[in-house]
C-alpha positions as CSV (number, residue, x, y, z in Angstrom):
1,X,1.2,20.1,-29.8
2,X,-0.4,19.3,-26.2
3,X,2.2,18.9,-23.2
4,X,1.7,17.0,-20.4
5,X,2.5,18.6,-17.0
6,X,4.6,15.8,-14.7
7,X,3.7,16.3,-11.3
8,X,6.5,16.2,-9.2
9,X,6.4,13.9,-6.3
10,X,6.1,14.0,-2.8
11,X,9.2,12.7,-0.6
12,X,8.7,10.3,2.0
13,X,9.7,11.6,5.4
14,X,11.4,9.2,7.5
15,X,9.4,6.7,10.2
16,X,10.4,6.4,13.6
17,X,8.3,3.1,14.0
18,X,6.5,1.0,12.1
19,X,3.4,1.9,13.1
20,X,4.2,5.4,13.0
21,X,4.7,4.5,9.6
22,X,1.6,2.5,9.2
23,X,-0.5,6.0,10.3
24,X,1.1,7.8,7.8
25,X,0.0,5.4,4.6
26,X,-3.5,5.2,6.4
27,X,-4.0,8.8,5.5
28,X,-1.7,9.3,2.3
29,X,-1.9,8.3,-1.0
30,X,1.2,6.1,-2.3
31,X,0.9,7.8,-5.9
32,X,1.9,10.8,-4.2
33,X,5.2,9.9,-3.4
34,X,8.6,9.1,-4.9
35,X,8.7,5.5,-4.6
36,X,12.3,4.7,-6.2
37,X,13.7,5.5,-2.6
38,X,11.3,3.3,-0.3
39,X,13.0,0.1,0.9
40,X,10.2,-2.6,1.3
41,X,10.0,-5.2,3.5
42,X,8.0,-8.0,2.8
43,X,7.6,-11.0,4.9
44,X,6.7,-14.1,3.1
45,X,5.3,-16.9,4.6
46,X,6.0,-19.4,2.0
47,X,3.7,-22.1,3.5
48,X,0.9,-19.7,3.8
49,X,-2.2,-21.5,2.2
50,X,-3.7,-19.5,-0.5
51,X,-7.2,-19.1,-1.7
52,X,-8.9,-18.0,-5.3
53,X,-10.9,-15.0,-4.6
54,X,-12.9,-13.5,-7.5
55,X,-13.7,-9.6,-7.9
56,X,-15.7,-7.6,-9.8
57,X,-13.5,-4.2,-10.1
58,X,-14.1,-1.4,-12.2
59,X,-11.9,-1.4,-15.5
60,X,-9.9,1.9,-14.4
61,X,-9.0,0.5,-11.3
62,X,-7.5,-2.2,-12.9
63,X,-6.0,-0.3,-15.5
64,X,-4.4,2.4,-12.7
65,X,-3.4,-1.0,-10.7
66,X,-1.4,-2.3,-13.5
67,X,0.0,0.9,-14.2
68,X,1.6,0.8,-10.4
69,X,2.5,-1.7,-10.9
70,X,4.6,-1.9,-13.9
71,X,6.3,0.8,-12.0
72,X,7.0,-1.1,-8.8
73,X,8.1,-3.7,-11.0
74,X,5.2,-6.3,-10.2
75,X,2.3,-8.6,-11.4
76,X,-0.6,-6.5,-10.1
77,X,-1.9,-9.4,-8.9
78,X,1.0,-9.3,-6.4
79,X,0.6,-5.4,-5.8
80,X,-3.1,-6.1,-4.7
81,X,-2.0,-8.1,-2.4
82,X,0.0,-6.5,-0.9
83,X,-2.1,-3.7,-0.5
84,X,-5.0,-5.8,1.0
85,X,-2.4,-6.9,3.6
86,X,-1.0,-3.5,4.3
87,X,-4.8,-2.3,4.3
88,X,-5.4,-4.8,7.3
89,X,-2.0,-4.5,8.9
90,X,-3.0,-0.7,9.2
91,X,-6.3,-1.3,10.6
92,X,-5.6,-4.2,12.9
93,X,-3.1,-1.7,14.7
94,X,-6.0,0.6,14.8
95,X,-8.3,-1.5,16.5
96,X,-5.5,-2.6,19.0
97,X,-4.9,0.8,19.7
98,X,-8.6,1.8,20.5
99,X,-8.7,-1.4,22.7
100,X,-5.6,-0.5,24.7
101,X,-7.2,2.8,25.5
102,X,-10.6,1.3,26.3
103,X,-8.8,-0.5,28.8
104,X,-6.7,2.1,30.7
């Protein structure tokens, strides 16, 4: 009989801001970490307009997405998403950053 080897996770260290915190995820991997312990704050604009956006994505992906999913307790519909926003929050911060600097 073949046993699988759990990985153990990675904890997440404690943010001192939110963009602090935004670095971090920039350059980590979320399926690293312990996620049972992260308290999420999502801001939801309930009269946000939505728009259906198709994608072509490679079967695994989707199959690795749902599997986060599930874990997280989501439609990984939802969990991309979020992701995509997070993606943009973190590189929107970027680009302010680089800008501030330009200008000093």
């Amino acid at each position: 009989m073949k046993r699988v080897r759990k990985e153990k996770k990675l904890t997440i260290p404690n943010f001192k801001s939110e963009p602090e915190e935004q670095e971090f995820w920039a350059t980590h991997s979320a399926i690293d970490y312990e996620m049972e312990q992260v308290e999420a704050e999502v801001r939801v604009d309930l009269m946000a307009r939505t728009r259906l956006v198709s994608l072509r994505l490679p079967q695994r992906l989707i199959a690795d997405l749902k599997e986060i999913a599930e874990a997280e307790g989501l439609p990984y519909q939802t969990l991309m998403k979020l992701c995509l926003q997070r993606f943009v929050e973190v590189r929107k911060t970027k680009q302010h950053r680089v800008l501030q600097a330009a200008r000093r």
